[in-house]
C-alpha positions in Angstrom: 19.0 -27.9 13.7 20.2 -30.5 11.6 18.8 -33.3 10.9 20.2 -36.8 9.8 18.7 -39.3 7.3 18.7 -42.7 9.2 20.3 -44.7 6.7 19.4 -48.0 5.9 21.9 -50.9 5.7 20.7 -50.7 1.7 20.8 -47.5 1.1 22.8 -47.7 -2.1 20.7 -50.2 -3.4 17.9 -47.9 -2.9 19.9 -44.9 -4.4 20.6 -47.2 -7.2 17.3 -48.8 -8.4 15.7 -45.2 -7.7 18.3 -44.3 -10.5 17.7 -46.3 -12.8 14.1 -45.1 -12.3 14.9 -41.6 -12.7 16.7 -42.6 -15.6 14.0 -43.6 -18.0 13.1 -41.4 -20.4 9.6 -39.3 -19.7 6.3 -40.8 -21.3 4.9 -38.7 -24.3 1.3 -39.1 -22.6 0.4 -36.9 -19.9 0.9 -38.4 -16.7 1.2 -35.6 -13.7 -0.6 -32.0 -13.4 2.3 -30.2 -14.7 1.1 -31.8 -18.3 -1.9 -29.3 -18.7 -1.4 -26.4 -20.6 -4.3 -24.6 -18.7 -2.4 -25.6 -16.1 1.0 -24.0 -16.3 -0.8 -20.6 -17.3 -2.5 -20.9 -14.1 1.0 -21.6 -12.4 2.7 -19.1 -14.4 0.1 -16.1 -13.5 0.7 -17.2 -9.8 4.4 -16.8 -10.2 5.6 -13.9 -13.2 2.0 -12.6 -12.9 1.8 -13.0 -16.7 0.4 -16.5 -17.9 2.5 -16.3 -20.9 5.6 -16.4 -18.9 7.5 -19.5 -16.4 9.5 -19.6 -13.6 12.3 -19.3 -15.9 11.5 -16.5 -17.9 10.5 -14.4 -14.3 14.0 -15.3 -12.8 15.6 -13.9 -16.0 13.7 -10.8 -16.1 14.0 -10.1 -12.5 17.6 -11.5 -11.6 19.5 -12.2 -15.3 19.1 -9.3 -17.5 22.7 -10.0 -17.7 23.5 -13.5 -17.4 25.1 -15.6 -15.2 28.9 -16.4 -16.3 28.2 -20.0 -14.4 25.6 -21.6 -13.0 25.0 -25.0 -11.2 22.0 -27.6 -11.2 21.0 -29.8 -8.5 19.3 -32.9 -9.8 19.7 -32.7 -13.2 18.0 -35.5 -14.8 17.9 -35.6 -18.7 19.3 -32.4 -18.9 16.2 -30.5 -20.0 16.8 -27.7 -17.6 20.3 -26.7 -18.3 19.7 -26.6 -22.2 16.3 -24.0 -21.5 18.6 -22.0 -19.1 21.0 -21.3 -21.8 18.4 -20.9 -24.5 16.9 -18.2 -22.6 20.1 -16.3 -21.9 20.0 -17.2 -17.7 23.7 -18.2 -18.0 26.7 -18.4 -19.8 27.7 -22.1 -18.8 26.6 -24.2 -16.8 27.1 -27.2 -14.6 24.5 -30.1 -13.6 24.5 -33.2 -11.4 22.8 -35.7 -10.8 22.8 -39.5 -8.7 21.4 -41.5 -11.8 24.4 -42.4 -13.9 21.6 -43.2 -17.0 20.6 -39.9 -16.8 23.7 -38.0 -17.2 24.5 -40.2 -19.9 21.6 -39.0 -21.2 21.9 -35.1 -21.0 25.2 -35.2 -22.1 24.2 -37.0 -25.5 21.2 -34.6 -25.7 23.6 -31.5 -25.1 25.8 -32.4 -27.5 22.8 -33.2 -30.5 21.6 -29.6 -29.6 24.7 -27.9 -29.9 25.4 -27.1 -26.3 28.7 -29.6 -25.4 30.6 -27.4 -24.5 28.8 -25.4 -22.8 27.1 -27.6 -20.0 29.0 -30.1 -18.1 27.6 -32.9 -16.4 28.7 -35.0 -12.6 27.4 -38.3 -11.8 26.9 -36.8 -7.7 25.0 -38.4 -4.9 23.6 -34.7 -3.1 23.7 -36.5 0.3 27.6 -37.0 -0.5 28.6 -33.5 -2.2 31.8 -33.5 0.0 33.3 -36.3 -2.5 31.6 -34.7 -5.8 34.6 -33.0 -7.8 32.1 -29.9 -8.5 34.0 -26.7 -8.8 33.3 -23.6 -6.5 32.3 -20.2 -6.7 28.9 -20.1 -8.7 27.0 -17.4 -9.5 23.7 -19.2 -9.1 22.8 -22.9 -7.9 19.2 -24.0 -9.0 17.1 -27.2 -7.9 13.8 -27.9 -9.7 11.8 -30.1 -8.0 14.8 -32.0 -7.0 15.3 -31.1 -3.3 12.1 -33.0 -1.6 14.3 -35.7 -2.8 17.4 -35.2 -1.0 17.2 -37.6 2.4 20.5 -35.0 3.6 18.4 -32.2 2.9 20.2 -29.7 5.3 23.5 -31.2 4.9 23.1 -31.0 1.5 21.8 -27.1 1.0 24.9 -26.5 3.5 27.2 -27.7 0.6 25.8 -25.9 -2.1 25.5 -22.6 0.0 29.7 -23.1 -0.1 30.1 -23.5 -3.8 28.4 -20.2 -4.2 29.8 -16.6 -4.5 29.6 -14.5 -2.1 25.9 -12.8 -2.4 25.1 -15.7 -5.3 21.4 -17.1 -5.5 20.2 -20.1 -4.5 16.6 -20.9 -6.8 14.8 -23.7 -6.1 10.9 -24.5 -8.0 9.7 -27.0 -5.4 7.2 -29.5 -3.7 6.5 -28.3 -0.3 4.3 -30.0 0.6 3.1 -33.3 3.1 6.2 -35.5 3.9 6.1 -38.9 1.6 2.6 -38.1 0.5 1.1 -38.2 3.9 -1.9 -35.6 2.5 -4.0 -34.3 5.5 -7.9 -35.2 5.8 -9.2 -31.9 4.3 -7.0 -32.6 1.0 -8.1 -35.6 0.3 -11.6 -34.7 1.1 -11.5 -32.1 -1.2 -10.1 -33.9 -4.3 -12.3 -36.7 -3.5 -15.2 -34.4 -3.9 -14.0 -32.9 -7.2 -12.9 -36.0 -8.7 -16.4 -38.0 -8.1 -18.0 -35.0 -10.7 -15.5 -36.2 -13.4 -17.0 -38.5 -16.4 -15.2 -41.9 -15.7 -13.9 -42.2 -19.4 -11.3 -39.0 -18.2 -10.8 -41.2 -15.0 -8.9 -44.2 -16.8 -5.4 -44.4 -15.0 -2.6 -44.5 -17.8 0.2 -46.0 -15.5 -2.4 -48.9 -15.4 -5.0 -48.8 -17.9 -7.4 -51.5 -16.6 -8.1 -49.9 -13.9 -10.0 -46.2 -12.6 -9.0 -43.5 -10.8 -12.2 -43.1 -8.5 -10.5 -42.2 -5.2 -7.3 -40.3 -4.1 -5.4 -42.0 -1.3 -3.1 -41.5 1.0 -0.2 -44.0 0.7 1.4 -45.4 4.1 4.3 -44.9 4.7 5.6 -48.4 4.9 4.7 -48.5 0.7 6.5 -45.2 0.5 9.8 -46.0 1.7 9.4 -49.7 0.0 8.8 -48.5 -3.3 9.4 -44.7 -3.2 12.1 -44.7 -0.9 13.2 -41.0 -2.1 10.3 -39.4 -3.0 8.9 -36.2 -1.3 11.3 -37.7 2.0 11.6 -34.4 3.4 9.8 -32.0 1.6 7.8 -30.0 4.7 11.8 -29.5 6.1 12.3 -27.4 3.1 11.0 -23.5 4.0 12.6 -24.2 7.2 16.2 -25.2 5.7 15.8 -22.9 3.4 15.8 -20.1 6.1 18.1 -21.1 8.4 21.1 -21.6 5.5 19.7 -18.6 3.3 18.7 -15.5 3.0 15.0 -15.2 1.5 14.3 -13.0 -1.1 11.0 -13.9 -2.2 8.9 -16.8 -2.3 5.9 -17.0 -5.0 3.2 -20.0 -4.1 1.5 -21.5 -6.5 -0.6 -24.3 -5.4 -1.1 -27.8 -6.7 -2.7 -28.9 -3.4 -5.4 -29.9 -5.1 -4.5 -30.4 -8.6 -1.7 -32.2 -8.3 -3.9 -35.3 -6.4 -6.5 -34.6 -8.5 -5.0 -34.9 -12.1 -2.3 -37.3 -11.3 -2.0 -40.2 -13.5 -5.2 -39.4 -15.4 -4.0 -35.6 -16.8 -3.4 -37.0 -20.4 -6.7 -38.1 -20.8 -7.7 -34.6 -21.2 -7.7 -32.8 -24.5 -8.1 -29.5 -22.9 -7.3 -27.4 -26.1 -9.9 -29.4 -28.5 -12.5 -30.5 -26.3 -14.7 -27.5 -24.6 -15.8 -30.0 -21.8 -12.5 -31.3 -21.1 -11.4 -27.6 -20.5 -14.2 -26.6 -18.7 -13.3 -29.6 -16.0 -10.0 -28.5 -16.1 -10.9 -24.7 -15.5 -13.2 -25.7 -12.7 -10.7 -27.4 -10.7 -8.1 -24.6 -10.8 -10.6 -22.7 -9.7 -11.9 -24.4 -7.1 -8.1 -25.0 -5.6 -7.9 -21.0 -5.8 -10.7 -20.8 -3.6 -10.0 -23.1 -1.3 -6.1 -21.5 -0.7 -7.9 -18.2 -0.8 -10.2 -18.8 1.7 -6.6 -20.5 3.9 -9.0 -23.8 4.1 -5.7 -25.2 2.6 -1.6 -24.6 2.1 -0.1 -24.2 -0.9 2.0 -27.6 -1.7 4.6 -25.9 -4.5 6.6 -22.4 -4.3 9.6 -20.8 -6.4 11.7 -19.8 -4.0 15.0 -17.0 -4.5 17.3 -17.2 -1.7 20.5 -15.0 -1.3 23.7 -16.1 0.2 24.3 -14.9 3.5 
């Protein structure tokens, strides 16, 4: 089934402010969960089994011992993506899009100052609109990092980048899967609620707005959401299902963040995890205390690397 993003009579203002928004440059203070060190080792045992190795190099090892001769990105952003896929030998060339015009401007300065011009190519593409983007066809492998929960098209748009691939070319995508625009269930926030009351309150200082303390995870409504967040997470529970009606799936590797990813966000840089034994010790006991909770199935796991083939 396909289903269409009612489409407001502003929807290119929204596509517009949200990127200029995706088009400022990343804080060098941690803000989200994926700032933790302990953190991605926890991610990276869930996913290559080996906490010394990402997404990335588990993808090469198991799909791109010898590269791919092109490869396309879906929601490119500063281009931080495209320059670690060639780094680590994924692909020979590559091609990225995406619908903030600041970022691309961006990644193509970047490229170039790291000596990968002309090697990476960059399209200022809305994915709901792909039909009009003047991508090329016939890539050997199309990957989305946590891009797709933004894409309001979502099917539409998986059903044009299935046609720019080869036949029997991967589709990759290292996603958020989990509650539609943030709508967390009861026993989530429950159970970050609980954990995040044991935290000292000089770790619970919110850097997004430092006069103020994290002491409670909510649940936005939905009428903030699409007022201020308009894109964000808009279809993210569609995903597995989309996923498996336009592709074939290979394998699918959870890894969580159900927990941690409420629990840490906006406060995760006040940790100094590698310096501080009680700052670590928090941080331990929270991954472990989301692994037993998705152990025991009291929970889901909100975030997966997905491979999907072709059909």
């Amino acid at each position: 089934m396909r289903i269409s993003f009612h489409r407001e009579p502003d929807y290119h203002s929204l596509v517009n402010r949200e990127g200029e928004i995706w088009g400022e440059a990343k804080s060098d203070v941690g803000i989200s969960w994926f700032d933790s060190r302990m953190i991605c080792r926890y991610i990276n045992q869930c996913v290559s089994g080996n906490p010394q190795k990402d997404w990335l190099d588990y993808i090469k090892d198991q799909y791109f011992r010898i590269p791919a001769s092109l490869a396309l990105t879906a929601g490119c952003g500063h281009g931080e993506l495209e320059r670690l896929i060639l780094r680590r030998g994924i692909a020979e060339k590559i091609d990225g899009f995406d619908i903030s015009l600041k970022a691309i401007e961006r990644a193509r300065a970047l490229a170039e100052e790291e000596g990968f011009g002309g090697r990476i190519r960059y399209f200022h593409a809305d994915a709901n609109y792909l039909e009009k983007a003047c991508l090329p066809d016939h890539y050997d492998v199309v990957i989305a990092a946590m891009a797709l929960h933004h894409f309001a098209e979502l099917e539409k748009s998986l059903d044009a980048l299935n046609a720019r691939l080869k036949p029997g070319g991967l589709f990759i995508t290292n996603e958020f899967i989990g509650a539609t625009r943030f709508q967390w269930t009861e026993r989530q926030l429950e159970a970050a609620n609980r954990f995040l009351a044991c935290i000292p309150s000089d770790l619970k200082k919110n850097i997004r707005s430092p006069d103020q303390i994290k002491y409670h995870v909510i649940r936005p409504s939905v009428e903030y959401m699409k007022k201020h967040m308009a894109f964000e997470s808009i279809c993210s529970e569609r995903i597995i299902p989309a996923l498996e009606e336009c592709f074939d799936i290979v394998e699918r590797k959870n890894y969580g963040g159900t927990i941690l990813h409420l629990l840490f966000e906006a406060i995760m840089g006040n940790f100094d995890e590698e310096l501080n034994r009680e700052h670590a010790v928090i941080v331990r006991m929270a991954i472990e205390y989301e692994k037993a909770l998705l152990d025991y199935g009291a929970l889901e796991h909100d975030h997966a690397l997905v491979i999907c083939r072709k059909r």
